[in-house]
KEMI-984132 format. One line per 8 residues: their letters; for each residue x, y, z of C-alpha. Coordinates in Angstrom, 1 decimal, decimal comma. Layout:
N
a = X:Y:Z  ...
END
This chain:
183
xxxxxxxx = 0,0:0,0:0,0  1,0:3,8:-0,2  0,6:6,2:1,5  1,5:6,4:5,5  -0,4:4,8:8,8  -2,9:7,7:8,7  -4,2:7,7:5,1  -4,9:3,9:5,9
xxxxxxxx = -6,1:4,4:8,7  -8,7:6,9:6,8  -9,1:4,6:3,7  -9,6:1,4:6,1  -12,3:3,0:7,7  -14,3:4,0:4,8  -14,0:0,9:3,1  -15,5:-0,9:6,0
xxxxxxxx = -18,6:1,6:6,1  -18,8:0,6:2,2  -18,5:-2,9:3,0  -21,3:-2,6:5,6  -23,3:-1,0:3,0  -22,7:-3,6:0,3  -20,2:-3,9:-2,7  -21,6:-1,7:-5,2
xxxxxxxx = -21,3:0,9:-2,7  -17,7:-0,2:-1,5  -17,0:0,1:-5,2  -18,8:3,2:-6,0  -16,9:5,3:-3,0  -14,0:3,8:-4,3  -14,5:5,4:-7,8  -15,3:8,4:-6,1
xxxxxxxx = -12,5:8,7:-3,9  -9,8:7,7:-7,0  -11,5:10,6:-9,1  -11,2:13,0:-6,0  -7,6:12,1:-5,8  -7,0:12,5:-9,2  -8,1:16,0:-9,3  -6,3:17,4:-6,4
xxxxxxxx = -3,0:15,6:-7,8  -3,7:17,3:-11,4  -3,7:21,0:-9,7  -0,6:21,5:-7,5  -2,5:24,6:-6,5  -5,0:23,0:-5,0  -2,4:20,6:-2,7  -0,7:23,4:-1,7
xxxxxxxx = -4,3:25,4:-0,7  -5,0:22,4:1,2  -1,4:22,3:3,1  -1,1:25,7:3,8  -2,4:26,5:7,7  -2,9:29,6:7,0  -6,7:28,6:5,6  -9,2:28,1:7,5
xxxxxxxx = -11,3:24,3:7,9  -14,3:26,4:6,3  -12,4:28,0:4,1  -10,8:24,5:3,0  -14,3:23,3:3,3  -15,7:25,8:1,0  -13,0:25,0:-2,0  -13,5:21,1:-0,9
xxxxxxxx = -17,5:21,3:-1,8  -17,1:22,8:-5,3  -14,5:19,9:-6,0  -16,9:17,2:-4,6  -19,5:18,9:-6,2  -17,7:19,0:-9,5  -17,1:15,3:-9,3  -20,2:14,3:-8,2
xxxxxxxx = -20,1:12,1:-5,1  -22,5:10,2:-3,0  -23,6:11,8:0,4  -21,2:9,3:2,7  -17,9:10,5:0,6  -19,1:14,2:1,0  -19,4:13,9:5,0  -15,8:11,6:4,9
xxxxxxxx = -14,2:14,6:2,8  -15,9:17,3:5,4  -14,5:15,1:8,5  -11,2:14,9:6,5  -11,8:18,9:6,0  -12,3:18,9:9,9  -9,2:17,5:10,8  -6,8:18,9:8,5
xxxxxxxx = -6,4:16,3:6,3  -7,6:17,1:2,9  -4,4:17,1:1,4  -4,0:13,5:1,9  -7,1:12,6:-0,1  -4,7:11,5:-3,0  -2,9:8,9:-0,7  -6,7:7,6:1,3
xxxxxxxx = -7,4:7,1:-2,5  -4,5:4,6:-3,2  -5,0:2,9:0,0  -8,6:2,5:-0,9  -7,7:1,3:-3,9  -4,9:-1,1:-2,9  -7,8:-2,5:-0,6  -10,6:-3,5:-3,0
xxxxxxxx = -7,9:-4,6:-5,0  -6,7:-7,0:-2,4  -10,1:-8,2:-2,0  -10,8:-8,6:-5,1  -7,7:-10,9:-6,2  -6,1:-8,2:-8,3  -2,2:-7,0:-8,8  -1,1:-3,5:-9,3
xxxxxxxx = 2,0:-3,4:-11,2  4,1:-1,2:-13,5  7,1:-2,0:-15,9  9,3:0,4:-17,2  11,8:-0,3:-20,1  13,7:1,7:-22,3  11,1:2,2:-25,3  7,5:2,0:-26,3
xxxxxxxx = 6,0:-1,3:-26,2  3,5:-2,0:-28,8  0,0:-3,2:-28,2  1,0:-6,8:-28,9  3,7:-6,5:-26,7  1,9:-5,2:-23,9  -0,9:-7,8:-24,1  1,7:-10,5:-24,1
xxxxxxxx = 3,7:-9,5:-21,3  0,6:-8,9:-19,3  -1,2:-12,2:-20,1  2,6:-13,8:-19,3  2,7:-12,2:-16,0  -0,9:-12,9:-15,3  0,1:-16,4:-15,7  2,7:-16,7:-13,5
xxxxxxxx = 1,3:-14,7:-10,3  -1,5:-16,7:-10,5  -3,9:-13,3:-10,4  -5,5:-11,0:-12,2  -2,8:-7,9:-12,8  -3,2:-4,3:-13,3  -0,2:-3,1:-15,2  1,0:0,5:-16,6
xxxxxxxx = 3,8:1,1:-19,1  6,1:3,5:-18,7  9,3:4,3:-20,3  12,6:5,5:-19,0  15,4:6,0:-21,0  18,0:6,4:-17,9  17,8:2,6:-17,1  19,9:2,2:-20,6
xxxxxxxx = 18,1:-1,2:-21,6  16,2:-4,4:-20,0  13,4:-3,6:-17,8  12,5:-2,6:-14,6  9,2:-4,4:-12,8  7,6:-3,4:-9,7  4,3:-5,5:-8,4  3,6:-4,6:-5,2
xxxxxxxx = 6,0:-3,7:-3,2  8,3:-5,6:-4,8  10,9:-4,4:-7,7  12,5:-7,0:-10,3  15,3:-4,7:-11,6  16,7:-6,2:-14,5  18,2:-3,0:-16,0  21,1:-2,4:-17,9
xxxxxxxx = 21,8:0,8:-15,5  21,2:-1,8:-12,3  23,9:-4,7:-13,8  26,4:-2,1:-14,5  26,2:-0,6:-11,2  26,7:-4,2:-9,7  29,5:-4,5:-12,1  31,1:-1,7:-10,9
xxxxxxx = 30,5:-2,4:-7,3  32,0:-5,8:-7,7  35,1:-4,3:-9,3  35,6:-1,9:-6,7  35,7:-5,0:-4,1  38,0:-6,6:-6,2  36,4:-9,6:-7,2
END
């Protein structure tokens, strides 16, 4: 999961309210949450309105309700965004989102993943890769494709928390580690 021990804490206790209420509902705040998140991490403005003390909760409040209203939420993540409003903790909407989302994921038996190589992949590719990798963990994955030029070649996957670094840039630097040993 991302995040720290209190965006968890927040996300946990949100997704057992939806899972009182029933899935579509768990899913739903989910969605809702994710699209919140999204928002606030496309406008640094917005982050750094939310971080700065010098605003009020009802000013914070105020700007939170014509987001929430832009997006369109159900009542229960409107009264969780106004608690988070409460207590100072708007800016970590982004980070209750991926916790959320690392949750239903869990439950629901599916990876998150990303691999990074040097170029584009094309669609082929990609499908291949991902259909290999489904495969092998045994689960239903969730992958994104980036690209990164500085890792020189191979490719870099993370599932989890786990990397697999099988980069060019990561064999030379245990190349030149070993030569500085000696061996």
């Amino acid at each position: 999961m991302t995040g720290n021990v209190v965006s968890r804490r927040y996300a946990k206790a949100l997704f057992a309210i939806g899972a009182a209420k029933g899935e579509a509902d768990q899913k739903t705040y989910g969605e809702q949450l994710t699209a919140l998140g999204d928002s606030m991490t496309a406008s640094p403005e917005a982050l750094g309105f939310f971080r700065n003390p010098l605003f009020s909760a009802e000013e914070k409040k105020a700007v939170l309700e014509t987001l929430v209203d832009k997006v369109g939420v159900d009542p229960m993540v409107k009264n969780f965004c106004d608690l988070l409003a409460d207590r100072g903790r708007v800016e970590m909407l982004p980070a209750i989102a991926a916790d959320y989302k690392a949750m239903t994921d869990a439950v629901s038996g599916i990876l998150s993943g990303q691999l990074i190589t040097v170029g584009e992949l094309n669609e082929e590719r990609k499908s291949a890769i991902k259909e290999n990798l489904e495969k092998q963990a045994g689960k239903k994955l969730e992958l994104t494709f980036d690209t990164d030029k500085d890792i020189l070649g191979g490719i870099v996957l993370k599932i989890g928390d786990k990397v697999m670094d099988a980069s060019l840039k990561a064999q030379l630097q245990i190349l030149k580690e070993n030569i500085k040993r000696g061996e």
